[in-house]
NUPA-286258 format. One record per atom (N, C-alpha, C, O, CB): y, x, z. Coordinates in pm, whole numbers, padded with zeros to 5 digits, always signed. Each point is the difference from the previous one (the first is absolute). Glycine has a CB too. Layout:
! residues N
YXZ;...
! end
This chain:
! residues 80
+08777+05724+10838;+00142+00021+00013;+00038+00034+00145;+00068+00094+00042;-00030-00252-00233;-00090+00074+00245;+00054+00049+00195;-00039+00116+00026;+00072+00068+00073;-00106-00270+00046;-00115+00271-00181;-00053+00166+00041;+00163+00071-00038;+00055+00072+00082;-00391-00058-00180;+00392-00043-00016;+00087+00096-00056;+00108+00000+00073;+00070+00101+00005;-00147-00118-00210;+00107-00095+00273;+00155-00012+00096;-00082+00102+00141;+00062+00098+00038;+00087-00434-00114;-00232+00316+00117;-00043+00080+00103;-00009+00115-00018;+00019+00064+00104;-00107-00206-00042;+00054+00239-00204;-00003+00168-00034;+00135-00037+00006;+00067+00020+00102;-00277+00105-00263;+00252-00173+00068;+00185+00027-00009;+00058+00059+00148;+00061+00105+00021;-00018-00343-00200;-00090+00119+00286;+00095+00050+00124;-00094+00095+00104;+00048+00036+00107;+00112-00279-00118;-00282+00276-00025;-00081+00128+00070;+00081+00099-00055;+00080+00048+00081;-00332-00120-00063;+00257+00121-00144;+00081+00080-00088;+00072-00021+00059;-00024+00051+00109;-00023-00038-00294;+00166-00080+00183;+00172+00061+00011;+00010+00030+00170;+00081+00080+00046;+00059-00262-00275;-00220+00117+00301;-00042+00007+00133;-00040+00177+00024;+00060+00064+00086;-00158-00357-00089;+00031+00334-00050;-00026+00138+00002;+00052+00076-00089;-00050+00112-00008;-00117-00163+00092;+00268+00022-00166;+00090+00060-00058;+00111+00025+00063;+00061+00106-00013;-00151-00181-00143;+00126-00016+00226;+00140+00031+00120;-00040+00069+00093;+00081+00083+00043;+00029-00277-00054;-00247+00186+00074;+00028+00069+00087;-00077+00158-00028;-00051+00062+00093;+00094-00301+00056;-00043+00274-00247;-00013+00098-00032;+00118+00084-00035;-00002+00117+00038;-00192-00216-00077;+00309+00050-00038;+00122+00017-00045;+00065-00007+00204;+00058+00099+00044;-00071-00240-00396;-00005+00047+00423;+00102+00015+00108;-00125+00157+00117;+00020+00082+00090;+00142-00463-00105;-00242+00350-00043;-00070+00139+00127;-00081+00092-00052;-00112+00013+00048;+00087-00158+00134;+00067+00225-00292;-00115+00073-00097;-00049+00109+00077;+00052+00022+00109;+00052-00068-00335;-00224+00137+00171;-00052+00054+00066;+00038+00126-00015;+00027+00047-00111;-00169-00200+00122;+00149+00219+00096;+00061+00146+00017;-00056+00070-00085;-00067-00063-00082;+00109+00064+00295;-00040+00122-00225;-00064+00135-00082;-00106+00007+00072;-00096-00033-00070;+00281+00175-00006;-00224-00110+00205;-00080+00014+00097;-00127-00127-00003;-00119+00029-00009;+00342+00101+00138;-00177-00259-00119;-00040-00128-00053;-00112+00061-00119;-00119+00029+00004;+00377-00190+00052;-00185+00162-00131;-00088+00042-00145;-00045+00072-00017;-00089-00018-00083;+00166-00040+00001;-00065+00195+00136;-00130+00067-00008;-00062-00018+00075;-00074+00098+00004;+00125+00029-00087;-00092-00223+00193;-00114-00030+00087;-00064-00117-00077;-00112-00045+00024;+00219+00125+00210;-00029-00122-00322;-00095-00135-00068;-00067+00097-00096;-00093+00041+00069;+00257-00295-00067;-00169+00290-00070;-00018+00133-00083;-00120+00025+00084;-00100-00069-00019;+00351+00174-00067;-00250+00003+00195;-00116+00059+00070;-00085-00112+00037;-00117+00039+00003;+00240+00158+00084;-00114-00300-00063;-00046-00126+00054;-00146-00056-00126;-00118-00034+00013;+00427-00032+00120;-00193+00088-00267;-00093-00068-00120;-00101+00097-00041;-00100-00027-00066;+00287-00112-00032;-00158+00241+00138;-00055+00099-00057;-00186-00030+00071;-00111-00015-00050;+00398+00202+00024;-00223-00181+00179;-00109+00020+00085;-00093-00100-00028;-00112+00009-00050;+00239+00092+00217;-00039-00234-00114;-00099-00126-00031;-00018-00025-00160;-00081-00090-00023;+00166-00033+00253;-00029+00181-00345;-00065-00008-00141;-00166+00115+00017;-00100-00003-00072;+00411-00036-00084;-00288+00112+00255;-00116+00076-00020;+00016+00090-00157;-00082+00003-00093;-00066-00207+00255;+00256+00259-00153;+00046+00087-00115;+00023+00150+00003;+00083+00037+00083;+00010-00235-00125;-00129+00258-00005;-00038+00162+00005;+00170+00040-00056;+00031+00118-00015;-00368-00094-00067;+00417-00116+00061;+00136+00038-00031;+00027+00101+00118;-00088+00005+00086;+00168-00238-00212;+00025+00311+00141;+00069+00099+00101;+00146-00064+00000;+00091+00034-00075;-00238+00206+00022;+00153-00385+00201;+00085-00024-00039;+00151+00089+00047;+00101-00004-00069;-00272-00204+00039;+00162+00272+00137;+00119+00128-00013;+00028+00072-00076;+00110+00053+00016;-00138-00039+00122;-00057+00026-00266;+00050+00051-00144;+00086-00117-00058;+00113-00004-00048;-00332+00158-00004;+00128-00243+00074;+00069-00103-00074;+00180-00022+00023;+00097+00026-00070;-00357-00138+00091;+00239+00046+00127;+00177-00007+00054;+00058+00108-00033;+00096-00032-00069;-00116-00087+00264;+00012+00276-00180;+00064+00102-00032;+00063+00005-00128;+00116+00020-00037;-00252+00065+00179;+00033-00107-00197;+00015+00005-00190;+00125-00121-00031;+00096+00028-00072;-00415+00027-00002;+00301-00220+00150;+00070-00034-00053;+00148+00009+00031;+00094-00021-00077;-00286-00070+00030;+00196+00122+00159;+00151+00073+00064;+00065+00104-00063;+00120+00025+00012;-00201-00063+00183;-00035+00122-00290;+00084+00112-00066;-00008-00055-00153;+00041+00083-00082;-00102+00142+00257;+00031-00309-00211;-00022-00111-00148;+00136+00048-00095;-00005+00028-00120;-00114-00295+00265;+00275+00269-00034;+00076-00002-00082;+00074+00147-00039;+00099+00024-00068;-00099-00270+00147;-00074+00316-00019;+00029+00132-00001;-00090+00082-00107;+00038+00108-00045;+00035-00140+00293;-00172-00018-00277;-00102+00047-00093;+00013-00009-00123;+00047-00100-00054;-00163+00060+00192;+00059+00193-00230;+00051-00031-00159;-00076-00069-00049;+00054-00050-00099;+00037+00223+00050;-00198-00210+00062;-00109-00058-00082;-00059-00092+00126;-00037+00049+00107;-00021+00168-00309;+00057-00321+00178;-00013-00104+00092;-00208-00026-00020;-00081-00031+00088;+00420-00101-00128;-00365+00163-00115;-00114-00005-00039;-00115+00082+00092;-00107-00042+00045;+00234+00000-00268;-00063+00177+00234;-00082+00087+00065;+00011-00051+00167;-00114-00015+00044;+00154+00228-00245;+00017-00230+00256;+00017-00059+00091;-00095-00107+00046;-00088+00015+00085;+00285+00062-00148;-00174-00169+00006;-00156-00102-00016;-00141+00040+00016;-00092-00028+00076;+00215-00066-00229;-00094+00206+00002;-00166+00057-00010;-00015+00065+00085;-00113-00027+00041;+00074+00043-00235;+00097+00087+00277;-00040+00050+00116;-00066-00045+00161;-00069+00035+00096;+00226+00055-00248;-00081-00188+00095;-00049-00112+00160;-00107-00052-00043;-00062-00006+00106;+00276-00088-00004;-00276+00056-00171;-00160-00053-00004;-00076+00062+00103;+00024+00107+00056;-00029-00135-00298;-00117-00074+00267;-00041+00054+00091;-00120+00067-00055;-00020-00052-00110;+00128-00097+00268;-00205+00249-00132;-00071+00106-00041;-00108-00077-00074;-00047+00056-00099;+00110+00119+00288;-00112-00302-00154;-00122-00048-00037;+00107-00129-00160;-00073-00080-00060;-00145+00113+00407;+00337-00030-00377;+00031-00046-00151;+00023+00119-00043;-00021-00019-00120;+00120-00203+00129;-00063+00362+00002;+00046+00081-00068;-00102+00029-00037;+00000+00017-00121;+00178+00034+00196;-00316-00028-00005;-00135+00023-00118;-00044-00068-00106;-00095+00022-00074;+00026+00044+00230;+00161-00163-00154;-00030-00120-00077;+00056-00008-00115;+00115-00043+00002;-00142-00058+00171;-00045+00147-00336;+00099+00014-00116;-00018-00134-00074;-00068-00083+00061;+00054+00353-00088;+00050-00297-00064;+00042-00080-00079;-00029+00011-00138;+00079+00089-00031;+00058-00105+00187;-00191-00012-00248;-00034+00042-00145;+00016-00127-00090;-00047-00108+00034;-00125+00296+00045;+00252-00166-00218;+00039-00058-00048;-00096-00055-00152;+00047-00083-00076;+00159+00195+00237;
! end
């Protein structure tokens, strides 16, 4: 029971101050380039941020997605 009063106030503890100092646009796409690097991920994460900045402008949100894969899942099919 005491672990749970302690998440409770880590949580709301980093819930406020996320709500009182959120992270810029700029912020986030460096966490973005950041995960990418240290995930050691063949993602392109500047396609990525681009794509999702234009997310709401796009007719097909689907193609959008599939385009951003990175070259080594798009060889990658699927069979049912």
């Amino acid at each position: 029971m005491r672990g749970d009063f302690f998440m409770k106030r880590a949580f709301n503890r980093f819930s406020v101050r996320s709500r009182l100092a959120p992270l810029s646009d700029r912020d986030i796409e460096e966490k973005r380039r950041e995960g990418v690097r240290t995930g050691r991920s063949d993602w392109d994460a500047d396609r990525v941020i681009g794509a999702v900045w234009r997310l709401d402008s796009a007719d097909d949100v689907g193609y959008v997605l599939q385009s951003l894969r990175p070259p080594s899942a798009a060889r990658q099919t699927t069979s049912n």
